[in-house]
N, C-alpha and C positions, 0 to 999 in steps of 0.2 A: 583562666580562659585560654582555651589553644587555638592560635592564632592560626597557626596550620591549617587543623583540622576546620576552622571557620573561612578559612581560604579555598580550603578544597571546595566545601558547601556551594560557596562564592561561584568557583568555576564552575562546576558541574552545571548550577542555574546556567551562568552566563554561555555555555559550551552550547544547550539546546537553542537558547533565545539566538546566539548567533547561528548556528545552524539552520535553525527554521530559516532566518532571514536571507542568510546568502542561497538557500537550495530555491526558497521563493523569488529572489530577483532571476535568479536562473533561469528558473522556471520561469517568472513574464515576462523576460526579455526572449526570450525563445531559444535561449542555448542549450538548443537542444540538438543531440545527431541520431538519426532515425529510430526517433521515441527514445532515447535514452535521458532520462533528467536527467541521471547524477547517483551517487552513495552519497551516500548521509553513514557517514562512521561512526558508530555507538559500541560504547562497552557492556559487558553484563553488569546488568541492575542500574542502568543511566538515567531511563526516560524513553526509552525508545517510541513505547505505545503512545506515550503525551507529546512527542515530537511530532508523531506520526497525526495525532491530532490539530494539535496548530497549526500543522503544513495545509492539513486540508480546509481547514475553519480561514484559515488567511486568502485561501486562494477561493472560497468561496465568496470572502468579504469583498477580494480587491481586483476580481478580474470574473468581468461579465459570461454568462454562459450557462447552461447545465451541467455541468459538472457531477460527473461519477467519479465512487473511489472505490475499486478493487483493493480490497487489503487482503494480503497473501503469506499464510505460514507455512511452515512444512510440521505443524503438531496440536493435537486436539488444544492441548494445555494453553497455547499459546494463544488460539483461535477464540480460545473462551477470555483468555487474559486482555487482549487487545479489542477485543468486542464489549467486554464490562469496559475498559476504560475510554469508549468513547461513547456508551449509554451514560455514563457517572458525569462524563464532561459535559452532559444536556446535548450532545450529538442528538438530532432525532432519525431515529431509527424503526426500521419495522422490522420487527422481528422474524420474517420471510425469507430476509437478504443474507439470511447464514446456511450457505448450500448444505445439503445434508448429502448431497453424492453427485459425482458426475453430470448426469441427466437436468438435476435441480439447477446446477451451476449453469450449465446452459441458456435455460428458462430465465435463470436470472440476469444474465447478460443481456437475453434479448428484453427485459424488463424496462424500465426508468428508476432504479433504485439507485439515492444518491450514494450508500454503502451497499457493499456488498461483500462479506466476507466467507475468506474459503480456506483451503488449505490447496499445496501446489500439486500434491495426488490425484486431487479430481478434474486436472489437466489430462485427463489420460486419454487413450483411444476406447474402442470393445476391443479389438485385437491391435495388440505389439506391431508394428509396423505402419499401422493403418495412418491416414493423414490425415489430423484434426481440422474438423471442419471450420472455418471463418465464421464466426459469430456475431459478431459487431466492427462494421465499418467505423463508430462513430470514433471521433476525434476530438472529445472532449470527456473520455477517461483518463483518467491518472491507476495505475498500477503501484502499489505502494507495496513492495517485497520486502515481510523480514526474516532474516537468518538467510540472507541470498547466499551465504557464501557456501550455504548447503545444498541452495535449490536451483541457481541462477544458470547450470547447465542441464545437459542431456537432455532428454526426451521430451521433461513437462514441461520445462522451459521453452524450448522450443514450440511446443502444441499451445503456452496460452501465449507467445507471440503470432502462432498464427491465427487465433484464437479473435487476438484483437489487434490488429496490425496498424490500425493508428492513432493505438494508446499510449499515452507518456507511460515511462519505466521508470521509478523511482525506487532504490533497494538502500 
């Protein structure tokens, strides 16, 4: 038996389980600075999409509201990966709330969909410079960004904070 290797196992579980739960007290206790939850630091091949799922299933269980989740990648692959695994988790889902472009994403912020997933390209303007328009006031979105350390500047970034300006940021 490799004791090791069944220690690693170990942590890895116990690394999400603790994670989910200190980004969750954060998040209800409200330390939060202008919409910023927190990073949530994951490795490649951790659990990121199942973290991403817990985080949202616990704050749906344990803090009253409607609650939306913007889940945000910067790649088809990924948008497909993270979408199967919170249909598989019994997330209920409708199958609408996956923007198929710009335009669509829009429509779907202005929607009630408790998901909603995109990628961070379709933050964009019609022309480069232009000023993304404000979408949704509400303040009971959660923004769950992954691979931020790709997408979390410049321009898109930008456009879906102004997009949703009083959405929690979580990456």
């Amino acid at each position: 038996m490799d004791i090791q290797g069944g220690t690693a196992k170990i942590l890895a579980k116990n690394h999400q389980y603790l994670g989910v739960n200190r980004a969750f007290k954060r998040f209800r206790k409200g330390d939060i600075a202008n919409g910023q939850a927190g990073v949530f630091w994951h490795t490649q091949g951790s659990g990121k999409s199942i973290s991403m799922v817990l985080f949202s299933q616990k704050i749906l269980r344990k803090i009253p509201g409607n609650w939306s989740f913007v889940i945000v990648t910067d790649r088809v692959e990924l948008d497909d990966q993270i979408s199967k695994n919170f249909k598989d988790a019994g997330c209920i889902l409708d199958t609408r709330a996956r923007a198929d472009n710009a335009s669509n994403l829009r429509q779907l912020l202005t929607e009630n969909h408790r998901y909603v997933f995109t990628l961070i390209q379709k933050f964009r303007t019609v022309e480069p410079g232009d000023v993304h328009p404000t979408i949704s006031q509400r303040d009971d979105i959660v923004v769950i960004v992954d691979e931020a350390h790709r997408s979390q500047y410049d321009t898109f970034a930008l456009n879906m904070r102004t997009a949703l300006p009083n959405a929690h940021f979580m990456a």
